[in-house]
C-alpha positions as CSV (number, residue, x, y, z in Angstrom):
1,X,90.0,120.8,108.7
2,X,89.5,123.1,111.7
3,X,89.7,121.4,114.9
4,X,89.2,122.1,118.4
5,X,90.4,120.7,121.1
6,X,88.8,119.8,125.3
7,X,90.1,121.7,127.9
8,X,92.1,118.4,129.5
9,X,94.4,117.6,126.4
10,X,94.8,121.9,126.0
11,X,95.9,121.5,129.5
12,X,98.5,118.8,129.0
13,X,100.0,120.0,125.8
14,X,100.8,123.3,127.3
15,X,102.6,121.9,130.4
16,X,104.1,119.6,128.7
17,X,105.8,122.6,126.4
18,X,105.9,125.3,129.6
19,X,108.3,122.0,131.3
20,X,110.5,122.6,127.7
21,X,110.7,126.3,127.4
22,X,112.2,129.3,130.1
23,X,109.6,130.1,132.5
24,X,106.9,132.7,131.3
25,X,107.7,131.9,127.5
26,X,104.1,130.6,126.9
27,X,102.7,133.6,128.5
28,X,104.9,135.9,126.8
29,X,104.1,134.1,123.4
30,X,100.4,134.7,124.4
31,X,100.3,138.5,125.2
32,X,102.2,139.0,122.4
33,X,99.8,137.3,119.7
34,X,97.1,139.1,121.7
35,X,98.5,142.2,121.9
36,X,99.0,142.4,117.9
37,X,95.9,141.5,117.1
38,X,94.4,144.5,119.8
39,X,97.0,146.9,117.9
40,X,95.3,145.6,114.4
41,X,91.8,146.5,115.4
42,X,93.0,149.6,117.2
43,X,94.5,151.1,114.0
44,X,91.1,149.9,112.6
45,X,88.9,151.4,114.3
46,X,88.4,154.9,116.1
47,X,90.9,157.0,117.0
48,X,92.7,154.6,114.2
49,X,95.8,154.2,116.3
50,X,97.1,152.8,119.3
51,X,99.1,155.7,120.3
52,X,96.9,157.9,123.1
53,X,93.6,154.8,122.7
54,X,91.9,153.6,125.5
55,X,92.4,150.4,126.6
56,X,90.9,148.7,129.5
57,X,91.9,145.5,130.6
58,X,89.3,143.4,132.7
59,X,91.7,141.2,134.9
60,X,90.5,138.0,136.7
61,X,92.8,135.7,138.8
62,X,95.4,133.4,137.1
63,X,97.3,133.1,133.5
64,X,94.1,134.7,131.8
65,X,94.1,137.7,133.6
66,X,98.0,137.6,133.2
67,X,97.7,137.2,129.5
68,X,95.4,140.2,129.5
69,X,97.8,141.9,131.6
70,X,101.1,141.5,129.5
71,X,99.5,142.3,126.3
72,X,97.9,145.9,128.4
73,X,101.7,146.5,129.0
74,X,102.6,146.1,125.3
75,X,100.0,148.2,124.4
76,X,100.8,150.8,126.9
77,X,104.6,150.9,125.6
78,X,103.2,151.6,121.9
79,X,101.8,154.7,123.5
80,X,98.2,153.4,124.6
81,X,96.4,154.5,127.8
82,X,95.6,151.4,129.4
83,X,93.9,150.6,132.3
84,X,93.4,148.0,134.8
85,X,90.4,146.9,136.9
86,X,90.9,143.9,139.1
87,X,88.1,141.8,139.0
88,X,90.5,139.1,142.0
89,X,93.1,141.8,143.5
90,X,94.3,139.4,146.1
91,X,94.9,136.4,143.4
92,X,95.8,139.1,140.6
93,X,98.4,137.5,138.5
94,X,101.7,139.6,139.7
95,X,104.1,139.2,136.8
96,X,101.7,140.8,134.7
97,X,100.0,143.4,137.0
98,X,104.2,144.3,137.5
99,X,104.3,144.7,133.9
100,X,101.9,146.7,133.1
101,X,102.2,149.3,135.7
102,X,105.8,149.3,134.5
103,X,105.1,150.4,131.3
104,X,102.7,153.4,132.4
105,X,99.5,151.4,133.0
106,X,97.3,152.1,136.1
107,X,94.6,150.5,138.2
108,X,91.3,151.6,138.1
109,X,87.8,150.9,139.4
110,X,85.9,153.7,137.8
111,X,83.4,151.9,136.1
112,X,83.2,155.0,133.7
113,X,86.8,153.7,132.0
114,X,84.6,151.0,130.7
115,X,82.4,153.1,128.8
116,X,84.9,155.6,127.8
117,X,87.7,152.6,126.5
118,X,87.8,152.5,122.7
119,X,89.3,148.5,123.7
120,X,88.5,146.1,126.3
121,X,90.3,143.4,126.9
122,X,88.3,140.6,128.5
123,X,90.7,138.4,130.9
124,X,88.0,137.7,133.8
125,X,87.9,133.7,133.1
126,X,90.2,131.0,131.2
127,X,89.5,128.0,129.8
128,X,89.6,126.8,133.4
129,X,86.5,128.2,134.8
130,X,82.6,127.0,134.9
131,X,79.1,128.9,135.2
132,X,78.6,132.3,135.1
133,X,80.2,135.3,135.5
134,X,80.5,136.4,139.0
135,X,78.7,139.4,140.5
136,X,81.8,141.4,140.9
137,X,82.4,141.3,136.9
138,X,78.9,142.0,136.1
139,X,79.0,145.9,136.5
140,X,82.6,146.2,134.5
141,X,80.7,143.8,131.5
142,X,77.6,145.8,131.0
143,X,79.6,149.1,131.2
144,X,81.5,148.3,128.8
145,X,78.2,147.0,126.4
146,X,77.0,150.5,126.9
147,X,80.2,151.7,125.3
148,X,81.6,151.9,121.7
149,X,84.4,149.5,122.6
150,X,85.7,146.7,120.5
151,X,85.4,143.7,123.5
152,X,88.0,141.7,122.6
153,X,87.9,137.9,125.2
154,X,91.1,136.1,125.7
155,X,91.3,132.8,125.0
156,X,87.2,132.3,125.1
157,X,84.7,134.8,126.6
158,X,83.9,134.9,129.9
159,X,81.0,132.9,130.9
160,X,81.0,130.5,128.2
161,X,82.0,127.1,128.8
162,X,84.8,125.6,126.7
163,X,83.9,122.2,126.2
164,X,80.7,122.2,125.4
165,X,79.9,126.0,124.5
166,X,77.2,126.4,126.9
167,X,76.0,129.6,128.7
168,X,74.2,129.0,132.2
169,X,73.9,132.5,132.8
170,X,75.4,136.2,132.2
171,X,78.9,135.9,129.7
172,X,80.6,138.3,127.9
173,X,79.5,138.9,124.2
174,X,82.9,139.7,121.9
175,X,83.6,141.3,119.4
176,X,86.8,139.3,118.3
177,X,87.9,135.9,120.6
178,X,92.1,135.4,120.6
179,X,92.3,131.7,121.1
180,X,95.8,130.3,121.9
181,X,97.0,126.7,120.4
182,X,94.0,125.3,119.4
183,X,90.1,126.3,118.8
184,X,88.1,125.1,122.0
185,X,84.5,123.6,121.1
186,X,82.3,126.2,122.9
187,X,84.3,128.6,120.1
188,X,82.5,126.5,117.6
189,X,79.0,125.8,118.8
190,X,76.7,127.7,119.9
191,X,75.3,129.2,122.2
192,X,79.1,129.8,122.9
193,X,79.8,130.8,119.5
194,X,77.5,133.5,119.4
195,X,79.6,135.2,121.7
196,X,82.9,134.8,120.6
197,X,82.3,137.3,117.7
198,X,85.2,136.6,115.3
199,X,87.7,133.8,116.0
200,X,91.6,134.6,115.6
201,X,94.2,132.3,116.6
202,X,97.5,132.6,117.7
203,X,100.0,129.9,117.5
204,X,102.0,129.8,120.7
205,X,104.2,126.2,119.6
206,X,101.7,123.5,120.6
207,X,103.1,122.4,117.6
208,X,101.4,119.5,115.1
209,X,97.4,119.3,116.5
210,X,96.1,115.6,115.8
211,X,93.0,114.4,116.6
212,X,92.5,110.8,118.3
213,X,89.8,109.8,120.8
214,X,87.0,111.8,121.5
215,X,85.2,111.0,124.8
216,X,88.3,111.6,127.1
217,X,89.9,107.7,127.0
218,X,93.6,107.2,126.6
219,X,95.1,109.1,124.1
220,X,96.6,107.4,120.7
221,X,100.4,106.8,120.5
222,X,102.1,110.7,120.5
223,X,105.6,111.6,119.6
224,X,107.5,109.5,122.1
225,X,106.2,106.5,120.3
226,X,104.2,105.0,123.3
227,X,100.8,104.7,124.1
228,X,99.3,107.0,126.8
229,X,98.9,109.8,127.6
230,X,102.4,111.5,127.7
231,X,102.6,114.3,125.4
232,X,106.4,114.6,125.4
233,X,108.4,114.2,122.5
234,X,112.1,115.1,122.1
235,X,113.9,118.2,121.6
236,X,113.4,118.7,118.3
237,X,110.1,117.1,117.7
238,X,107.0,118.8,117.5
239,X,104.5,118.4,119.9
240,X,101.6,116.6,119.2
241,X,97.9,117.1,120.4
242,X,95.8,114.1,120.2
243,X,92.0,114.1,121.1
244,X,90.3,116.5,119.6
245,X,86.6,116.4,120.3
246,X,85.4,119.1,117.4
247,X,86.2,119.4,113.9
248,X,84.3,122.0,111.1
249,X,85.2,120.6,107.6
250,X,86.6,123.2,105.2
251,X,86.2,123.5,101.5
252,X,88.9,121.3,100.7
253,X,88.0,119.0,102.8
254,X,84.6,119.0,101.6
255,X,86.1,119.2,97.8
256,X,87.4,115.9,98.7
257,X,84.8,114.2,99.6
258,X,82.1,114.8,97.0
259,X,81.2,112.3,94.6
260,X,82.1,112.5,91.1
261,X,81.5,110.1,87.9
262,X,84.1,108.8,85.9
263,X,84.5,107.3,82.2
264,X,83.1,103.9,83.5
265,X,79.8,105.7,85.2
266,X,76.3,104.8,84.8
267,X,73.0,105.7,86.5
268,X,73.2,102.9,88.8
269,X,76.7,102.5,89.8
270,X,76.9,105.9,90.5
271,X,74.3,105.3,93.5
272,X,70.3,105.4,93.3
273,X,68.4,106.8,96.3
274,X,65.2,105.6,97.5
275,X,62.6,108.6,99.0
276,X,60.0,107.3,101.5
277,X,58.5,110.6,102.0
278,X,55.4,112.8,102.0
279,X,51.9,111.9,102.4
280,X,48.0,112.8,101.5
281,X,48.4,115.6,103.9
282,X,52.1,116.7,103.1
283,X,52.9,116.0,99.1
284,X,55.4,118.8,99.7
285,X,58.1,116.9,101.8
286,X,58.3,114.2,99.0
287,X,58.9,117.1,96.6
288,X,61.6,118.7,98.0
289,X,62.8,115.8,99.3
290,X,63.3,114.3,95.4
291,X,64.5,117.8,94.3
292,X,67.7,118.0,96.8
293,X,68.5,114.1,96.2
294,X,68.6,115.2,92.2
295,X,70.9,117.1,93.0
296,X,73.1,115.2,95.3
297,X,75.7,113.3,93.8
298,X,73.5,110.1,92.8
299,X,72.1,108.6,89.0
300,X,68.7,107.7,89.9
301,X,66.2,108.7,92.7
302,X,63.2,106.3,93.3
303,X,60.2,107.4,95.2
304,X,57.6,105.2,97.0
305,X,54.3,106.7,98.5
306,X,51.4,108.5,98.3
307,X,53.0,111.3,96.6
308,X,53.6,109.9,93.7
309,X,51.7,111.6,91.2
310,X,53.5,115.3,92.3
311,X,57.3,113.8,93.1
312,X,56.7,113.1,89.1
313,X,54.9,116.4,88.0
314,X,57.6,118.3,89.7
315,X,60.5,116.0,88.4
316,X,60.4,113.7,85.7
317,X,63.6,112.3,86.0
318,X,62.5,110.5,89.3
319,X,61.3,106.9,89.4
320,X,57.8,106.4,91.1
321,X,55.6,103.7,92.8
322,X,52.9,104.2,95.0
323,X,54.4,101.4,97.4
324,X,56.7,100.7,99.8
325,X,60.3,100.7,100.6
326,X,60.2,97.0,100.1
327,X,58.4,97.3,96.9
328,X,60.7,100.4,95.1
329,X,63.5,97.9,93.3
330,X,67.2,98.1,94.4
331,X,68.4,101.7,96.1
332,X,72.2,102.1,97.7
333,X,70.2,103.9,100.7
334,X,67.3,105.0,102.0
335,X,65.6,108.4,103.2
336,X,62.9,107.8,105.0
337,X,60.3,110.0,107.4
338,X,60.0,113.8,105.8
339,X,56.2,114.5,106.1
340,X,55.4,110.6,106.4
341,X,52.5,111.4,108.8
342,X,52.5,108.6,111.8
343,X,49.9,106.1,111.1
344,X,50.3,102.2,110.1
345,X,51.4,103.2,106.6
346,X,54.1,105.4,108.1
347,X,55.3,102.7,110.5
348,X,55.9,100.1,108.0
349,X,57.0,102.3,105.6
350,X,60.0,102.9,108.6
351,X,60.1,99.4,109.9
352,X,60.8,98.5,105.6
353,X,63.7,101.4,105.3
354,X,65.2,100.5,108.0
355,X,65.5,96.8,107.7
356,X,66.1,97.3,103.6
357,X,70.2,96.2,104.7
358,X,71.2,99.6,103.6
359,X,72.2,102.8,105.2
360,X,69.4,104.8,106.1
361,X,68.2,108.7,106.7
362,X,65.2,108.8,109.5
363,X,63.9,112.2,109.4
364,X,60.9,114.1,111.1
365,X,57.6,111.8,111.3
366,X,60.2,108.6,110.9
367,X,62.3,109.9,114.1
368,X,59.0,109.6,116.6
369,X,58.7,106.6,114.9
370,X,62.3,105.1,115.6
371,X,61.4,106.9,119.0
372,X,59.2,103.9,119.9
373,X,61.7,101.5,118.2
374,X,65.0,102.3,120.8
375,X,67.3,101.4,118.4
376,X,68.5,101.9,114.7
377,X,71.1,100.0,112.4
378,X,74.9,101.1,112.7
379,X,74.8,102.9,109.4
380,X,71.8,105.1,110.2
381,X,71.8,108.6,109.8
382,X,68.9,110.4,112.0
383,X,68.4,114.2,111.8
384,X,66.3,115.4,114.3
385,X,66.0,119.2,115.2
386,X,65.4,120.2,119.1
387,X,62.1,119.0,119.5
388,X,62.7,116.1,117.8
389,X,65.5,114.8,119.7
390,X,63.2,115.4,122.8
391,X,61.3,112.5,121.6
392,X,64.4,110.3,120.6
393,X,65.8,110.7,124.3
394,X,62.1,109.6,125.5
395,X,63.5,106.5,123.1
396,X,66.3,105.5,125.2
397,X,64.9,106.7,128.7
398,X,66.8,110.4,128.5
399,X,64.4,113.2,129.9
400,X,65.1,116.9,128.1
401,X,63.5,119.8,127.2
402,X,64.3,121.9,123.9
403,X,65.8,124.1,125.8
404,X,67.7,122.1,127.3
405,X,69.1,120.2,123.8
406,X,70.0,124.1,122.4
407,X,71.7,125.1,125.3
408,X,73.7,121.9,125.4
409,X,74.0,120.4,121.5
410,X,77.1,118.3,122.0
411,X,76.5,116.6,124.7
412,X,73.0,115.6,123.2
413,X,74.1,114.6,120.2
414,X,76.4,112.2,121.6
415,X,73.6,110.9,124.0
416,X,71.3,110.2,120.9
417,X,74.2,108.9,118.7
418,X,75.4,106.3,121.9
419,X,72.2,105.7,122.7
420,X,71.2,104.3,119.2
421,X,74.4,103.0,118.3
422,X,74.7,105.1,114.8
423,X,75.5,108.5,113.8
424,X,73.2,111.4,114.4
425,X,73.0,115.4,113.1
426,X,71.3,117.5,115.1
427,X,70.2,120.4,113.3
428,X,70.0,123.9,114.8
429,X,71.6,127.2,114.8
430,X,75.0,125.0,115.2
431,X,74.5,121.8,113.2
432,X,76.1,119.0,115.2
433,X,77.2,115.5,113.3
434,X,78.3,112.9,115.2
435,X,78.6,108.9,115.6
436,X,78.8,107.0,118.9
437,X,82.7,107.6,119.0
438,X,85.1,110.0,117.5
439,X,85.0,113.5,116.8
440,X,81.7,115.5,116.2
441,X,81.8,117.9,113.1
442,X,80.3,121.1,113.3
443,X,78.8,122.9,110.5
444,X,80.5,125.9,109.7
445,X,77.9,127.3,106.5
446,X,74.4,128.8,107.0
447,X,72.1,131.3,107.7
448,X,69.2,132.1,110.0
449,X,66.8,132.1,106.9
450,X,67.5,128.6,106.7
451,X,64.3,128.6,109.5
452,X,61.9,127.6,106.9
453,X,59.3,125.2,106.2
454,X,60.9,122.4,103.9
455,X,64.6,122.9,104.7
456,X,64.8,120.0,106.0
457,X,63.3,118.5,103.8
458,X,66.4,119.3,101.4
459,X,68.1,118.7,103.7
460,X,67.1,114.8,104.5
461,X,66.9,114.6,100.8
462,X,70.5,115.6,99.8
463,X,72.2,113.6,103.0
464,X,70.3,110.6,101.7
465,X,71.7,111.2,98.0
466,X,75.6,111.3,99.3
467,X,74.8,108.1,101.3
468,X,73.9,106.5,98.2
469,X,76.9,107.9,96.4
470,X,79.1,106.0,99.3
471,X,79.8,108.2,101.6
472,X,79.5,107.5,105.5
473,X,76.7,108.8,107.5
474,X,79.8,111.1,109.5
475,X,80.8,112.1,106.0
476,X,77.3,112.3,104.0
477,X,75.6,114.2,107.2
478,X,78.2,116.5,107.5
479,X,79.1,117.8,103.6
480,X,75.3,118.0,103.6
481,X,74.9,120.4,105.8
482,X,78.0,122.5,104.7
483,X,76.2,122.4,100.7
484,X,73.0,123.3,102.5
485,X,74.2,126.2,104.2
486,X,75.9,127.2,101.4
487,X,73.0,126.9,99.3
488,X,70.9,128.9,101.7
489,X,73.4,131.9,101.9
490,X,73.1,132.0,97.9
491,X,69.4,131.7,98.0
492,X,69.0,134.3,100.7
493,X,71.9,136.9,100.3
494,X,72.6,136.5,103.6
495,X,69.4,138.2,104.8
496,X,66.8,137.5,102.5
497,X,63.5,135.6,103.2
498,X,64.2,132.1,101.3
499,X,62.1,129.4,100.7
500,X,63.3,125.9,100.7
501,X,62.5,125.4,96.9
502,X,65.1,128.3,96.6
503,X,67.5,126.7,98.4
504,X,67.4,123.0,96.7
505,X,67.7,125.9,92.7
506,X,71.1,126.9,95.0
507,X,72.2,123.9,95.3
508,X,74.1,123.4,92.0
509,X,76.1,126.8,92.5
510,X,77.0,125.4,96.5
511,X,78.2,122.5,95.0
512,X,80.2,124.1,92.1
513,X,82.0,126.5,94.7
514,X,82.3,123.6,96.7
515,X,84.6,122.1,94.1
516,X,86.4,124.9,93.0
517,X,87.7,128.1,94.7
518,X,85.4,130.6,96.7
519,X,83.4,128.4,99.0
520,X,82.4,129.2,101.9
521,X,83.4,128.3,105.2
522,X,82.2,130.7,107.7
């Protein structure tokens, strides 16, 4: 499991281990992790050495800019030119400005170093600053985008926002993001993460990291045995992080959690999932919605709706009625919603799924449905995209735009999963799954060519299979989405139109790397 953790418990953890260590041992630790990993793409890339490259090291105020500037004087002692432009002279960190010049660097404000720097090291901000870059950095950033440099941030990229990985304005886009102790959120979700480039950490001794709570209470019992939120443990043990807010499962983790049959299995005990979907108007949705559930885990999918006669010309092995939810015979959960139109039909074919007594998938005409409702069971699953949510926050008296739910997904998410008391994944670019407390999961599979008419569709259908398999709505939303991105990065190549009938015919291979070795994780 990858984890990241909020700025407040980072914050803790490392004074906690700086009161431990000799002063400027976490710094040093730092710049030295950094400065190996700038060596490694130096000797990667052009003139394919660090002896006589071009480094330039952006340096704000405080321990960011220092990091930046210890590992410039590493570099510089390997033979690098390095050079500094202080973005904060008067607050400059002086240890490392010291060290640097030291070891041959020099300051510079010739913007033209930017541009002619085969390496920039981007220490404006740390995980302790907000909003966007200041004017003062703006010149040095686009400089160096004119340039051939590898940008390389420290920590997190300038500009983006570390808890919740939104961008109110300009920020640095990187090529590679060094991030000490732990993964911080706005690495993980976007916007943020589309400008953190690849993500490399460096272990500087947090130690152990734990999650706990999620939404900033007390943290659980640490290494000192007592509640609170003390960090400290003794000498010898290692420290322990609790609270992490973001977690990306990995393919063992996801290995672990898919269903499988035994000796003793049949058709019904190994789950059957019932298919409200599709319509006069939208046959399709109930199509694709049956093919992914087929596929996910379960012995039987029933359908009930007007799309009977296709669900059943396109896959025999489903069972039909023309009905309701309350009409279809016993199901282990329900998906309800995918191309369901919104008249009274729709409605009570809703108001039955959701009062069936079982968990339950609400997906695109059922969500502005639920929207009117204000509420859903405990073991709900919704899975809105952008515009969707919109309409679910109208539920519960929340005002947002689209906009607004991109640029900030976590916090959303959380809104829509508190606000309806069950668990919600919010699709986009960076699929968020989350319940009303805990952790949210991000999804760390996919592809842009996922952006297709129907995806969801598999999507609704194979969450609503796992459900019925026994998995939670945390767990069933969020292996989902990882088999769904997988499937859609088989489907498409990577960059290959895909259609969502495509990506449910992936779906076995997702699932069989899933299981085994070579799955992807992104």
């Amino acid at each position: 499991m990858r984890r990241a953790h909020a700025v407040e418990w980072v914050r803790a953890a490392e004074g906690e281990l700086i009161a431990r260590l000799p002063e400027g041992t976490l710094m040093q630790r730092a710049a030295a992790g950094l400065a190996a990993t700038c060596a490694e793409l130096l000797r990667e890339g052009v003139p394919g050495r660090v002896y006589a490259s071009r480094v330039l090291v952006l340096a704000g105020s405080g321990d960011n800019g220092g990091d930046a500037l210890y590992a410039g004087a590493r570099l510089a002692r390997r033979g690098a030119r390095v050079r500094a432009a202080l973005l904060a002279p008067a607050r400059v960190h002086a240890g490392g400005l010291a060290a640097l010049l030291a070891a041959g660097g020099r300051v510079t404000d010739d913007l033209a170093e930017a541009e002619r720097a085969d390496l920039v090291l981007d220490g404006i901000v740390g995980i302790g600053g907000r909003g966007p870059l200041r004017d003062t950095a703006l010149p040095w950033v686009d400089a160096a985008g004119r340039g051939a440099a590898t940008v390389v941030a420290v920590d997190l990229p300038s500009g983006v926002d570390p808890d919740s990985g939104a961008v109110p304005g300009a920020a640095v886009h990187a090529d590679v993001t060094v991030t000490f102790g732990t993964h911080k959120p706005g690495l993980l979700v976007d916007p943020g993460a589309s400008y953190a480039g690849v993500v490399r950490p460096v272990d500087i001794g947090l130690g152990e990291v734990r999650g706990a709570g999620a939404d900033g209470e007390a943290l659980s019992t640490g290494a000192s045995g007592a509640a609170g939120r003390s960090l400290r443990g003794a000498d010898t043990t290692p420290l322990l992080l609790d609270g992490h807010v973001v977690e990306a499962l990995q393919q063992e983790d996801v290995a672990a959690l898919l269903p499988a049959p035994d000796a003793e299995s049949d058709k019904y005990r190994r789950g059957v999932v019932g298919i409200a979907a599709g319509s006069a108007r939208y046959p399709g949705a109930a199509v694709l919605a049956v093919g992914a559930a087929l596929h996910g885990g379960v012995g039987a999918v029933r359908y009930a709706g007007a799309a009977a006669r296709e669900v059943v010309r396109a896959h025999p092995e489903a069972l039909v009625g023309e009905g309701g939810p309350k009409d279809a015979g016993r199901v282990q959960a329900w998906v309800v919603g995918p191309g369901l139109s919104q008249d009274a039909e729709a409605e009570r074919a809703v108001e039955e799924a959701l009062d069936a007594g079982v968990p339950v998938l609400v997906d695109a005409d059922g969500l502005r449905l639920l929207a009117r409702r204000g509420a859903a069971p405990a073991d709900a699953l919704l899975t809105p995209h952008a515009g969707e949510a919109v309409a679910l926050l109208a539920g519960i008296g929340v005002t947002a735009t689209s906009a607004q739910v991109e640029a900030e997904r976590l916090r959303f998410a959380r809104e829509l999963a508190r606000g309806y008391g069950c668990t919600v994944l919010l699709k986009g670019s960076t699929t968020v799954v989350t319940g009303p407390h805990g952790p949210a999961r991000v999804n760390p599979t996919g592809t842009a060519q996922l952006a297709t008419a129907g995806s969801g569709d598999v999507l609704s259908g194979l969450a609503g299979a796992l459900l019925a398999a026994g998995l939670t709505p945390l767990d069933a939303g969020s292996v989902a989405a990882y088999l769904h991105g997988l499937a859609g990065r088989l489907a498409s190549g990577g960059d290959v139109p895909v259609a969502a009938g495509a990506i449910t015919a992936a779906l076995p291979e997702a699932w069989r790397r899933s299981c085994h070795s070579g799955g992807a994780t992104g």
